[in-house]
C-alpha positions in Angstrom: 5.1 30.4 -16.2 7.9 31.4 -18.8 10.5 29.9 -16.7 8.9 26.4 -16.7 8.0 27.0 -20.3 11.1 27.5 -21.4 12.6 24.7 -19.1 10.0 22.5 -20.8 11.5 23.3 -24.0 14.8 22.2 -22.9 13.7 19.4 -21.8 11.7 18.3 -24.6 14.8 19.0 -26.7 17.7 17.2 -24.8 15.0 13.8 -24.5 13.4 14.0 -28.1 15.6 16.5 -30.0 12.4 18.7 -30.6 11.8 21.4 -28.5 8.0 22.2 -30.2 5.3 23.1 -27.4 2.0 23.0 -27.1 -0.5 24.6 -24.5 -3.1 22.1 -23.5 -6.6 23.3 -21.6 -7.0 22.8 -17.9 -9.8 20.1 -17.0 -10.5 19.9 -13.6 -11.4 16.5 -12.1 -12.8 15.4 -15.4 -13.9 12.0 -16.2 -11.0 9.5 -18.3 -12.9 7.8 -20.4 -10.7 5.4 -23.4 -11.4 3.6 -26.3 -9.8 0.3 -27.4 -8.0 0.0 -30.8 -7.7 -2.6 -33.2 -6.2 -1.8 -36.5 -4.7 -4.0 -39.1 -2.9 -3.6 -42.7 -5.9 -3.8 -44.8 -7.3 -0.8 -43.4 -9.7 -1.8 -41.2 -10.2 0.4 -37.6 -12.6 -0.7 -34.9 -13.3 0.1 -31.6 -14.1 -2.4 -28.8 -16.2 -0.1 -27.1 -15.5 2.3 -24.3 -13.2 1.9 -20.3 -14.1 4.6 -17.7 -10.7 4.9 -15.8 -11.7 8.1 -13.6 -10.8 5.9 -10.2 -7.1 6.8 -9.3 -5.3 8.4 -6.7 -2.4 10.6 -8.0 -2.8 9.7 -11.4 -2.6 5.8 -11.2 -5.8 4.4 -11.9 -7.3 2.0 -9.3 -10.3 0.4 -11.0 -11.6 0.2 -14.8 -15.0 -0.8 -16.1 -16.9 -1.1 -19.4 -18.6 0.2 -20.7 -19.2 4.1 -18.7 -21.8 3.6 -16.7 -22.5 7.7 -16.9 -22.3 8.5 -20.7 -25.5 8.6 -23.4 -25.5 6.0 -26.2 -25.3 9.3 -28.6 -22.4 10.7 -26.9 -20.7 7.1 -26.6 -21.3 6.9 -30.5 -19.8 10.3 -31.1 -16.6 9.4 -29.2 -15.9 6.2 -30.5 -16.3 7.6 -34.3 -13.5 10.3 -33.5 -11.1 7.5 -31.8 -11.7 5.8 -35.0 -10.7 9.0 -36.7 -8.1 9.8 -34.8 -6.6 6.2 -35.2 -7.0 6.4 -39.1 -5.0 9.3 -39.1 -2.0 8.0 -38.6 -2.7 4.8 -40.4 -2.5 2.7 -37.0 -2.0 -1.1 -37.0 -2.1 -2.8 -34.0 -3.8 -2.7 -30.6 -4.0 0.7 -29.0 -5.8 3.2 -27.2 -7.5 6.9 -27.7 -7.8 8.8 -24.5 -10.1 11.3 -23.9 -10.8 13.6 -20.7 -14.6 14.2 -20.1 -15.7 17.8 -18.4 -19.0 18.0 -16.3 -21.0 19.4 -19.6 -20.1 16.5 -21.5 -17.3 18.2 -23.6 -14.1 15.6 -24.4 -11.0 16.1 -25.2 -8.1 14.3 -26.8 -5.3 13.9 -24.6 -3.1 10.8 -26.1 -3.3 7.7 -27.8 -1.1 4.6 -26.2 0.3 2.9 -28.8 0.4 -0.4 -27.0 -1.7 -3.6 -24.8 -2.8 -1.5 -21.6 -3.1 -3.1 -18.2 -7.2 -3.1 -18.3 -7.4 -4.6 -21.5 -8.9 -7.6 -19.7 -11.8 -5.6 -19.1 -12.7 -5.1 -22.5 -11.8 -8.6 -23.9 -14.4 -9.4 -20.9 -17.3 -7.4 -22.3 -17.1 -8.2 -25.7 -15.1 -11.3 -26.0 -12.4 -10.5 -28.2 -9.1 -11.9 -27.4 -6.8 -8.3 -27.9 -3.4 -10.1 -27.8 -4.5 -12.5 -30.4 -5.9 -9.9 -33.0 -2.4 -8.1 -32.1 -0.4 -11.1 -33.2 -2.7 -11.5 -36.5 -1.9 -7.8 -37.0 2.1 -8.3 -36.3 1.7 -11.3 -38.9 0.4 -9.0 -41.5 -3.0 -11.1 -41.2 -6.5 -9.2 -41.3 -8.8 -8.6 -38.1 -10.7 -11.8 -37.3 -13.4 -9.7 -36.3 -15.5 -6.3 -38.4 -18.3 -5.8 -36.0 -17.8 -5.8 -32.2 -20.9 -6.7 -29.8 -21.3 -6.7 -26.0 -24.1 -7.4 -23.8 -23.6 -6.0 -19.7 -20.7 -4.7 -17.9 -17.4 -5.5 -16.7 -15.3 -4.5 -14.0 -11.4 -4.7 -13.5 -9.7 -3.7 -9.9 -5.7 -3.6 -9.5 -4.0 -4.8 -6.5 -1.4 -3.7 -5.8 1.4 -4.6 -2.5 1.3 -2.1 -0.1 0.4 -0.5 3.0 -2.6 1.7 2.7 -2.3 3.2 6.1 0.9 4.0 6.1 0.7 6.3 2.9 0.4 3.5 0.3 4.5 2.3 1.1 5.4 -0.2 -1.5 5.2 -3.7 0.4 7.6 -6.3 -0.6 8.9 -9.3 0.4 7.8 -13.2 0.8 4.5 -14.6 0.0 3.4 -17.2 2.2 0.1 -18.1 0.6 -2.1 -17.2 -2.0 -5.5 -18.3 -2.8 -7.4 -16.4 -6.0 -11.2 -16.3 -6.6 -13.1 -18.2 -9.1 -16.3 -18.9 -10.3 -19.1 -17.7 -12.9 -17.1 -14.9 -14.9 -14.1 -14.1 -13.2 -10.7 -14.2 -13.9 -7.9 -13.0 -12.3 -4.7 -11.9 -13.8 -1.2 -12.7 -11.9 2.4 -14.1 -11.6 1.8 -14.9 -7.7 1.8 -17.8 -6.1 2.6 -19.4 -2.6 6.3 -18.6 -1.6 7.1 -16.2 -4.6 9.3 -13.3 -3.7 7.6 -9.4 -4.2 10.6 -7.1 -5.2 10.3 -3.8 -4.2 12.1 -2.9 -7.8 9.3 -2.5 -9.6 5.5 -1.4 -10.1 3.6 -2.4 -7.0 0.4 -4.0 -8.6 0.7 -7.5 -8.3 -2.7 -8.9 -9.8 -5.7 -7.8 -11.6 -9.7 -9.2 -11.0 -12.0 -9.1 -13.6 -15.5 -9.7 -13.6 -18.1 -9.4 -15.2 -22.0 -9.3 -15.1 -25.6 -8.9 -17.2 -26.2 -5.2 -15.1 -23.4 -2.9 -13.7 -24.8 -3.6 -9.7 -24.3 -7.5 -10.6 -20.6 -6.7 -11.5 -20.1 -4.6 -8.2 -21.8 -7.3 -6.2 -19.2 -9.9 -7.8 -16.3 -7.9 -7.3 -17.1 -7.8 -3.7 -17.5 -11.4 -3.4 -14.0 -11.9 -6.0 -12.1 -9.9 -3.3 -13.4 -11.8 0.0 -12.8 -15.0 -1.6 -8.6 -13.4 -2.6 -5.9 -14.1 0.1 -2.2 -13.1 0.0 -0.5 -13.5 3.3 2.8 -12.7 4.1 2.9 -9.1 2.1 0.5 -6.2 2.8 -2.0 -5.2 -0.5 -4.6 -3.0 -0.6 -7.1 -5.3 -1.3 -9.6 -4.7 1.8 -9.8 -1.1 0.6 -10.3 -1.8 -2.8 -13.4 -3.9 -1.0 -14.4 -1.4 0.7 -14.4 1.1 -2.0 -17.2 -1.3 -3.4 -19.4 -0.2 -1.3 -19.6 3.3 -1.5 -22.6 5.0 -2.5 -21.0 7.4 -5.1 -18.6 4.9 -6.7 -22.2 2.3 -6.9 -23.6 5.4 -8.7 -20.9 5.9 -11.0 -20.7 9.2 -9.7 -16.8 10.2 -9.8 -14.3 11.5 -11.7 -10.0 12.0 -11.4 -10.4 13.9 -8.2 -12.3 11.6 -6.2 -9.8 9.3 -4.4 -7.0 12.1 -3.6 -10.0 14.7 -2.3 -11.8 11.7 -0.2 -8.6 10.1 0.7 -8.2 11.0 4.4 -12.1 10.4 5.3 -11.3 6.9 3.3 -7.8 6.0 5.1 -9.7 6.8 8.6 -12.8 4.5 7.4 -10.1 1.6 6.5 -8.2 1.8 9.7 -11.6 1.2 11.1 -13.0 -1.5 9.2 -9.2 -2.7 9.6 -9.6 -3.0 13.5 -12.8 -4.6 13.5 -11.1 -7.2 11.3 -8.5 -7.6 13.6 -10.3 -7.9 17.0 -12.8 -10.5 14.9 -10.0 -12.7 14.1 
């Protein structure tokens, strides 16, 4: 422990030019649970409302939704006030985000605020209808918030896909893609750069496009994501959008009972199911 204390410090010291510590509390398998930012120059902080990002395997999250489908409106309330808090603090102005860990009592705590757009902020701009980029750019132009009092009505849902192979360890999967076809329809949207014979370069992060959906009940969203991802096609690279598909319809994850651990403790028994499902698939075509 003292040895990778102290190589911490050095560390921290040759990077930053501080070598200050601090010793943080051990959650295990907690819930991740954020809260989006807006601040501007006038002094006005709001939240836009809560994104449970507990789905990830080895720390990379795999699917977002808002709001969290397993915390109180009083506890909700509580967080979002000390986000708020938390943002004030440091006078923030701009889009951002206050992260919290959940434990199974319902204890949070702080663990970081981002300090920039995050890659699920689709799912909140779903829920309550705020465009974040655009508030950002009001806020970069020295401009007030357009909006004081945010609103939502349902629940939305955001899955990443990423290129690559799922059975063989989750290997980056790059190359040529020969065609693409994206879903569409009543509240969906899908965020990308593909298209049909665009190169995938195995230089740099493996999610290639994000669907977002949204519906009036939390079992409407999941039943729309399921449909989003039948209707989505990318041939020629391999993604892990069948497993993402079939992650839909798992009992726990339509509960909204999981946390941080879930995907890396399951992940065998899910790999085994997918090769499965995969082979069916195959021998059907």
């Amino acid at each position: 422990m003292e040895q990778q204390f102290n190589s911490a410090k050095v560390e921290a010291k040759a990077c930053f030019g501080d070598d200050s510590m601090y010793m943080e509390k051990l959650i295990i398998n907690p819930k991740h649970i954020e809260f989006q930012i807006l601040g501007d120059s006038f002094g006005s902080i709001i939240h836009l409302c809560e994104r449970d990002c507990s789905l990830q395997r080895r720390g990379q999250k795999m699917l977002e939704e808002s709001p969290c489908f397993s915390i109180s409106d009083e506890l909700r309330e509580k967080m979002g006030k000390d986000a708020i808090k938390a943002a004030k603090a440091v006078n923030y102005q701009s889009a951002g985000t206050i992260e919290f860990i959940l434990d199974k009592d319902n204890n949070y705590y702080f663990i970081e605020m981002n300090t920039r757009v995050q890659v699920e902020h689709p799912v909140t701009e779903m829920l309550t209808g705020i465009d974040i980029i655009t508030e950002q750019l009001r806020v970069a132009s020295n401009l007030p918030l357009s909006v004081n009092e945010v609103t939502y009505d349902g629940y939305a849902m955001e899955c990443r896909i990423n290129a690559e192979d799922t059975i063989n360890n989750f290997k980056p999967s790059a190359g040529k893609v020969n065609f693409v076809h994206f879903p569409s329809g009543y509240e969906t949207r899908v965020d990308t750069a593909l298209y049909s014979g665009c190169e995938v370069s195995p230089f740099y992060d493996s999610m290639i496009a994000k669907i977002i959906v949204k519906g009036k009940t939390r079992l409407e969203v999941i039943k729309r994501m399921r449909r989003a991802l039948e209707e989505m096609i990318v041939d020629g690279i391999d993604t892990n959008i069948s497993l993402i598909h079939m992650l839909m319809y798992n009992k726990d994850i339509i509960r909204g009972d999981y946390d941080t651990g879930f995907i890396d403790e399951k992940i065998s028994d899910i790999i085994n199911m997918y090769k499965e499902v995969k082979v069916v698939s195959d021998d059907t075509i």
